[in-house]
Rosetta silent file (secondary structure, phi, psi, omega in degrees, C-alpha in Angstrom):
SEQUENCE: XXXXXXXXXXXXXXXXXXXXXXXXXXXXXXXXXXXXXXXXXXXXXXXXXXXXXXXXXXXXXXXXXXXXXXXXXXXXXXXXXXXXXXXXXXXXXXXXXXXXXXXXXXXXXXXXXXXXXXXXXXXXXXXXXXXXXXXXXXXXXXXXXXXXXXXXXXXXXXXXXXXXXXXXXXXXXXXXXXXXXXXXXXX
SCORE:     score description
SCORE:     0.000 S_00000001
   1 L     0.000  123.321  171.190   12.284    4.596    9.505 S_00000001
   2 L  -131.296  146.605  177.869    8.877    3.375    9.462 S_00000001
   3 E   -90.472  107.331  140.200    6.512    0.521    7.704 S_00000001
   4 E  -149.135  168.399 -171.621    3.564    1.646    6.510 S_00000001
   5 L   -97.711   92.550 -159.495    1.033    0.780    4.926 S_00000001
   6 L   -91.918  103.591 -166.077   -0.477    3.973    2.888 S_00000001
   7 E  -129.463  149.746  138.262   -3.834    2.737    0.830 S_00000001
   8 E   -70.454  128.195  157.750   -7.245    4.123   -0.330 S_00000001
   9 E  -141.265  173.939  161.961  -10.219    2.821    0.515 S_00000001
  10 L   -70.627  177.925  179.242  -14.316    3.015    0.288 S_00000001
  11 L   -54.967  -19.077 -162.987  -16.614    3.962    2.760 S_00000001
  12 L  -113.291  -17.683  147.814  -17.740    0.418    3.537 S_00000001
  13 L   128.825   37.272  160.795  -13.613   -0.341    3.998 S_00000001
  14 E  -140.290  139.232 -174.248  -12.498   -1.882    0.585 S_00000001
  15 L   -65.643  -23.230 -152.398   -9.478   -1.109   -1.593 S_00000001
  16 L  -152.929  124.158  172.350  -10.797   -2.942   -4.526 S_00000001
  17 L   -63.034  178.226 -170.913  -13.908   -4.267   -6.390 S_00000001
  18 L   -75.231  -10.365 -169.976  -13.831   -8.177   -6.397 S_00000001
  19 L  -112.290   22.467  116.239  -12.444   -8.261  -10.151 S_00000001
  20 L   114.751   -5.571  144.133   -9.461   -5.993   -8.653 S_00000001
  21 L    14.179  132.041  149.672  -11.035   -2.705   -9.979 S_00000001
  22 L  -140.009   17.637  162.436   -9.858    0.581   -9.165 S_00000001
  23 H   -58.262  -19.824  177.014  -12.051    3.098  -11.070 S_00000001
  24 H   -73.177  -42.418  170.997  -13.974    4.174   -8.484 S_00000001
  25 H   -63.709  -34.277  178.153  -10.707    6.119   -6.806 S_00000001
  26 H   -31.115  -55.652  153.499  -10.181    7.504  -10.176 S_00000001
  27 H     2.655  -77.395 -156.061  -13.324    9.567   -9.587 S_00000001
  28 L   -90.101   27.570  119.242  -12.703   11.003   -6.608 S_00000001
  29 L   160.764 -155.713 -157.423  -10.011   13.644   -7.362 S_00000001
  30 L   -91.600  136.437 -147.146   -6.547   14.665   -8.487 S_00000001
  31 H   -89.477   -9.679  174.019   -3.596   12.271   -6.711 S_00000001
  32 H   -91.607   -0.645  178.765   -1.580   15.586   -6.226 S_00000001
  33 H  -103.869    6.822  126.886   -4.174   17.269   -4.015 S_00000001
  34 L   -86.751 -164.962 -179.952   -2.842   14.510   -1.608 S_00000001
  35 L   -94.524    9.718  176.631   -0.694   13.669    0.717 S_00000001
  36 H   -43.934  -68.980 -168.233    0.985   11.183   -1.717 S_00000001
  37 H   -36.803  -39.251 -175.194    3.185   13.429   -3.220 S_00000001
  38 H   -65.696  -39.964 -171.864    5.084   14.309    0.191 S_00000001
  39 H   -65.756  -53.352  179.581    4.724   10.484    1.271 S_00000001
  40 H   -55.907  -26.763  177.044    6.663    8.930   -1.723 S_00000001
  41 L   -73.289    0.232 -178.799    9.837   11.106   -1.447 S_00000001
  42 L  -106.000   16.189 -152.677   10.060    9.428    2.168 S_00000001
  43 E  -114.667  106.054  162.619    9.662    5.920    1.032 S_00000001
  44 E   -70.591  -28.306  162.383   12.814    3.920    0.288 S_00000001
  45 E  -152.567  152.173 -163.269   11.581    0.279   -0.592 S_00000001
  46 E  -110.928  106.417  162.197    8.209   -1.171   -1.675 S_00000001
  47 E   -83.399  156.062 -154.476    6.246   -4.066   -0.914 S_00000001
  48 E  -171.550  136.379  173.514    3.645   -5.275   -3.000 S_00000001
  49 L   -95.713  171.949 -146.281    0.778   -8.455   -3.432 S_00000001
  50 H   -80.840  -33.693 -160.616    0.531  -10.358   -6.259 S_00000001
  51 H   -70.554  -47.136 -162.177   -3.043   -8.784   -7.043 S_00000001
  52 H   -47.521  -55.942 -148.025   -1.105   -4.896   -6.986 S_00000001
  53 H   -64.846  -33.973 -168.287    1.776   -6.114   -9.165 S_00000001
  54 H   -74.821  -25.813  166.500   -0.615   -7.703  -11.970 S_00000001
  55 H   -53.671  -45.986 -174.596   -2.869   -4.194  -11.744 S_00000001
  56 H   -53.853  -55.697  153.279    0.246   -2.453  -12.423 S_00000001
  57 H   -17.366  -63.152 -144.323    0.738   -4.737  -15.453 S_00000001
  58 H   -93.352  -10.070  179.017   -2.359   -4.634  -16.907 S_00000001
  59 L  -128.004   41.621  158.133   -2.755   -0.933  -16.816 S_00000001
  60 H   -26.246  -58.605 -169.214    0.463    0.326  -18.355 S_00000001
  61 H   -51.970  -39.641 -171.163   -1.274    2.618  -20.311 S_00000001
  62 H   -64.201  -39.412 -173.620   -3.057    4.514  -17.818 S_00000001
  63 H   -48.119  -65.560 -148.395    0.459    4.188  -15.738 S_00000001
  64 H   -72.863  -49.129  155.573    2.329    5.536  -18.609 S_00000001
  65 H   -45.584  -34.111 -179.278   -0.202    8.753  -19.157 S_00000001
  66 H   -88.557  -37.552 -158.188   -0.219    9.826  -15.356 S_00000001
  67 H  -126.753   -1.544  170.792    3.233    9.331  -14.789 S_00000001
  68 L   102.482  -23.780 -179.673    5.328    9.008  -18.123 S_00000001
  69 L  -142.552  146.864 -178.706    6.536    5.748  -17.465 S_00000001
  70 L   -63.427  -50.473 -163.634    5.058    1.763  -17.257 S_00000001
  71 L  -123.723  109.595 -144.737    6.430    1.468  -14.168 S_00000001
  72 L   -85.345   15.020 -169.732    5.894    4.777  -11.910 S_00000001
  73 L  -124.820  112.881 -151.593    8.617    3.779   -9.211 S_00000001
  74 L  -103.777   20.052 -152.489   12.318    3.908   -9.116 S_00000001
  75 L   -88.988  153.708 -168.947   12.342    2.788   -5.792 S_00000001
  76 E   -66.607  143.875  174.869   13.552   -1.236   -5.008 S_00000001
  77 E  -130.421  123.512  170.308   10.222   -3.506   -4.864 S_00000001
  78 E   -94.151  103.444 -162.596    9.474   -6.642   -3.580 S_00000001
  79 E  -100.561  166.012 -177.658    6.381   -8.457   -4.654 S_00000001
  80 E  -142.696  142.120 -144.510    5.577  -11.214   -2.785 S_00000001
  81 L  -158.050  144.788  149.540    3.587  -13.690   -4.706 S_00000001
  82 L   -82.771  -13.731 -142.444    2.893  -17.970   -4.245 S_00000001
  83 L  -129.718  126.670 -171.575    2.857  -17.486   -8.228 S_00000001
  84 L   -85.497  150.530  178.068    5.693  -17.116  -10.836 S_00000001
  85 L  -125.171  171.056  177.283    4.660  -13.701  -12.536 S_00000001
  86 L   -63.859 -172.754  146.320    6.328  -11.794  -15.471 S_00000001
  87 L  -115.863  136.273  161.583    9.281   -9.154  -14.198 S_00000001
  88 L   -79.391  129.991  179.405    8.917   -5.882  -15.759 S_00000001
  89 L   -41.262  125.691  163.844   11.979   -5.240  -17.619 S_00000001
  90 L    67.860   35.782 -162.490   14.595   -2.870  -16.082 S_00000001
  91 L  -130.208  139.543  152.390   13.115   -2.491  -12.813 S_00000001
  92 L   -76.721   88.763  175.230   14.680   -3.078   -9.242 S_00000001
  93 E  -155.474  122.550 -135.558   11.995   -5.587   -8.253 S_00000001
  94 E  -106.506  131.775  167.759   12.205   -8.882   -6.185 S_00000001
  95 E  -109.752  104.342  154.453    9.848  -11.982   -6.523 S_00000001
  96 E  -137.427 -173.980 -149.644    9.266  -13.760   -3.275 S_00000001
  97 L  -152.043  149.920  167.099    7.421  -15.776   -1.554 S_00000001
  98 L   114.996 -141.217 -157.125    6.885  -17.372    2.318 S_00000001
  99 L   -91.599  153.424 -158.466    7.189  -15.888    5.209 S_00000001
 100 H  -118.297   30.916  175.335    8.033  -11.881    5.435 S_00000001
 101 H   -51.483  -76.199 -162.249   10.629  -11.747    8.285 S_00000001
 102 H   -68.052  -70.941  156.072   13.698  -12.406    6.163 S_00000001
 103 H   -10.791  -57.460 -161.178   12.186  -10.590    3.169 S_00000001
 104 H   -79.492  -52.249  178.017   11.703   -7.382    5.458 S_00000001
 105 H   -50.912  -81.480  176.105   15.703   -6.993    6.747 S_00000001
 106 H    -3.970  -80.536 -159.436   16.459   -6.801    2.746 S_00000001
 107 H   -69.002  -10.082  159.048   13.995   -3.898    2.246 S_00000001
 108 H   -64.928  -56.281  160.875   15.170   -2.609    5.577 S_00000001
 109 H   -21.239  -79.699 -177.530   19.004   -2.530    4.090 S_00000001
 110 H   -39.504  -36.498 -165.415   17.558   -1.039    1.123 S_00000001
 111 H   -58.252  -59.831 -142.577   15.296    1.647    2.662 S_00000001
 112 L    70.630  -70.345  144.427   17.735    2.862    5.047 S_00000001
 113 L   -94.188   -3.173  176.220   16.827    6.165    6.347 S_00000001
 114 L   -98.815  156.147  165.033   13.840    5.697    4.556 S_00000001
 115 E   -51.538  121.609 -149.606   10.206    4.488    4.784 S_00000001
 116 E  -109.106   90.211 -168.736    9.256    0.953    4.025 S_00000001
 117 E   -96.914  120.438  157.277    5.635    1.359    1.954 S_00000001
 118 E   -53.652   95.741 -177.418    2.892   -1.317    2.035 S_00000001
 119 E   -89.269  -56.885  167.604    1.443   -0.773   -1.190 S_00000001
 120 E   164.799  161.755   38.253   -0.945   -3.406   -0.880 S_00000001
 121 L  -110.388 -153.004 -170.992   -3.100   -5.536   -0.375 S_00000001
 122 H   -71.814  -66.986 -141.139   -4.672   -5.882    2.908 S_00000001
 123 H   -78.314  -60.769  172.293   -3.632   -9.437    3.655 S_00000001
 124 H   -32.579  -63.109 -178.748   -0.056   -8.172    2.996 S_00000001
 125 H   -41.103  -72.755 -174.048   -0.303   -5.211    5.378 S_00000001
 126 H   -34.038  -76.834 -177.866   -1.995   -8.103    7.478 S_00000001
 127 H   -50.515  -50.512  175.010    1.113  -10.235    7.703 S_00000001
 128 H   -56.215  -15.108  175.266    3.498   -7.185    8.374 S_00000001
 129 H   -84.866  -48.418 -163.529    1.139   -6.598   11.317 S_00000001
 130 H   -68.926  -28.880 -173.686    0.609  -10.001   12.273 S_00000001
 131 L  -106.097   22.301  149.541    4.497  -10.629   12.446 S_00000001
 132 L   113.010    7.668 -161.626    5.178   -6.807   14.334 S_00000001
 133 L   -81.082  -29.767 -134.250    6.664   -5.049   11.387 S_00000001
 134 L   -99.495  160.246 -121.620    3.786   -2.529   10.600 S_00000001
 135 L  -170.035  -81.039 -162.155    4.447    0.686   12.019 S_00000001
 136 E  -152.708  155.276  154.941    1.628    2.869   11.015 S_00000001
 137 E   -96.861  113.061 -152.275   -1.715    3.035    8.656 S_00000001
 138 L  -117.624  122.228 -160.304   -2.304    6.061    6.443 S_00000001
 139 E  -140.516  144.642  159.141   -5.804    5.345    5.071 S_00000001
 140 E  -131.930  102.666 -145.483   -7.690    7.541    2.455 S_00000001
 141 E   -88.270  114.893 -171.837  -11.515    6.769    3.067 S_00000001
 142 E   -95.625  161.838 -173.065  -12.765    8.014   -0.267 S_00000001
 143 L   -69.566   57.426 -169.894  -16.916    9.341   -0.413 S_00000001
 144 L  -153.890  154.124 -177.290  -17.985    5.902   -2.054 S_00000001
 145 L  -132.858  139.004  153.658  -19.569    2.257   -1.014 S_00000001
 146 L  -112.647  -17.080  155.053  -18.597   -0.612   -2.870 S_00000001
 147 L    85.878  -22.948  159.353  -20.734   -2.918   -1.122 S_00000001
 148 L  -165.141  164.333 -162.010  -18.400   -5.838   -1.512 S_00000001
 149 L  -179.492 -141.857  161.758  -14.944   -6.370   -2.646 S_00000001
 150 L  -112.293  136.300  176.932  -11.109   -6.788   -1.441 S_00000001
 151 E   -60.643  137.057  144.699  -10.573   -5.654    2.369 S_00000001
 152 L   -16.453  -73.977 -162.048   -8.836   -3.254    3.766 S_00000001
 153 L  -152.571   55.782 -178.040   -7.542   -4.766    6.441 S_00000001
 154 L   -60.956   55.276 -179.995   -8.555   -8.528    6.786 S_00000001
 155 L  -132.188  149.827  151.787   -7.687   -8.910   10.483 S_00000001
 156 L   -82.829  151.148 -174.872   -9.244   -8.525   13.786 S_00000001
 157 L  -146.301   84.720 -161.600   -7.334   -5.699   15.706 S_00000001
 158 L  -127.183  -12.254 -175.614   -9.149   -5.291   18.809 S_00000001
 159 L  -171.257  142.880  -52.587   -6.835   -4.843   21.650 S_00000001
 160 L   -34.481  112.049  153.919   -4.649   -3.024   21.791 S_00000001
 161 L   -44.328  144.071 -161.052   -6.207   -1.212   19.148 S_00000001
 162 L   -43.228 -161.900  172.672   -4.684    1.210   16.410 S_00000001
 163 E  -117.240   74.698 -168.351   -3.973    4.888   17.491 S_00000001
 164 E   -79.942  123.536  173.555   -5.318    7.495   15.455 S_00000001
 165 E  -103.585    3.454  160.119   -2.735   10.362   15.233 S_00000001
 166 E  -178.499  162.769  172.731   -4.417   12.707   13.003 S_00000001
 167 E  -135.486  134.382 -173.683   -7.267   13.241   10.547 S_00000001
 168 E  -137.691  112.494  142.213   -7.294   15.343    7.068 S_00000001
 169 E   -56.999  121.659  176.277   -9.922   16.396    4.547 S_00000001
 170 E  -122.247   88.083  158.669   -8.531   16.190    1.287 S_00000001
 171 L    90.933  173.481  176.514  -11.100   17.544   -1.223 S_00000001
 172 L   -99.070   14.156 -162.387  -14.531   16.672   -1.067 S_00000001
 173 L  -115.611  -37.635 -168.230  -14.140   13.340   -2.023 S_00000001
 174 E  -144.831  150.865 -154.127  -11.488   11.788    1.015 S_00000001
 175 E  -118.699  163.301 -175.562  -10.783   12.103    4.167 S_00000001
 176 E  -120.592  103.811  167.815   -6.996   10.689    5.446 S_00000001
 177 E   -91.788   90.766  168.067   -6.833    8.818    8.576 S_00000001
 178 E   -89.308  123.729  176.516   -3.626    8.177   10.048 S_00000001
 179 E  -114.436  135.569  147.441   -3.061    5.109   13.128 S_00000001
 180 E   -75.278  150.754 -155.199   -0.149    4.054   14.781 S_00000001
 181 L   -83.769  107.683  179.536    0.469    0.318   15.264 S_00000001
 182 L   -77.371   10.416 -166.900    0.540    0.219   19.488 S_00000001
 183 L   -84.900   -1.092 -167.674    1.888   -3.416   19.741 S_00000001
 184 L   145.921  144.438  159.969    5.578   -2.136   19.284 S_00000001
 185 L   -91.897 -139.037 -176.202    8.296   -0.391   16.885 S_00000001
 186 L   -61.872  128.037  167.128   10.500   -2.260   14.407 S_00000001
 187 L  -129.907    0.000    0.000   11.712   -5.198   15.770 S_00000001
């Protein structure tokens, strides 16, 4: 069982324009000519920032064309939020808030034998790092600059630095970087 945090981002390192944008990944090719497909059948419970959950929201439609359903996950989800937000109807999905210690045994329970997926944002991933949880980063650096935007990864990480275990062209449009976290496994 591992946390990670599995994201897209541009070339200049952001997941998002500043207005929470994600057309620019549209672009750059078909989501089954990744490694997504393989990664979600290993992922048992989902974390998620308040910024994800209201994208998810706001772009049912698009949701509901690629995958058939408003909400494309049947897996348990935890958003973690400062903010009360709506709950989508008929979903296994958890509104909390603080610190993400306590939070994280839950979605360990849940996972089980399974993977624990950052969906995002950065600052999330960033607290599962900062308190030792984060496990590994599966990054998909798509052929694009956004020139400013939401980070990646808004931390310094300079020592011990990630690990890069492996690198994959996907397409002409993204290349896949996977790092392991070297500070430690689950603790």
């Amino acid at each position: 069982m591992k946390t990670q945090y599995y994201t897209a981002t541009s070339l200049d390192g952001f997941i998002a324009t500043e207005d929470d944008s994600l057309d620019w990944l549209f672009t750059l090719g078909d989501v089954n000519e990744t490694s997504y497909p393989s990664f979600i059948a290993e992922v048992g419970a989902l974390a998620m920032g308040s910024a994800t959950y209201e994208w998810m929201l706001r772009h049912k439609d698009e949701v509901i064309s690629s995958v058939g359903s408003p909400w494309p996950y049947t897996q348990p989800t935890w958003v973690f939020s400062s903010r009360s937000l709506p709950l989508e109807e008929g979903r296994n999905i958890h509104m909390v808030q603080g610190d993400i210690r306590p939070v994280y045994e839950q979605m360990k329970a849940a996972a089980g034998s399974k993977n624990i997926w950052i969906v995002g944002g950065g600052d999330l991933a960033g607290q599962f790092y900062d308190a030792g949880l984060l496990n590994e980063i599966i990054v998909q650096v798509g052929s694009v600059t956004l020139g400013k935007g939401k980070q990646l990864f808004p931390r310094r990480v300079t020592s011990p630095p990630f690990r890069l275990i492996s690198v994959r062209q996907m397409g002409s449009g993204f290349a896949e970087l996977r790092y392991e976290c070297d500070y430690g496994r689950d603790k």
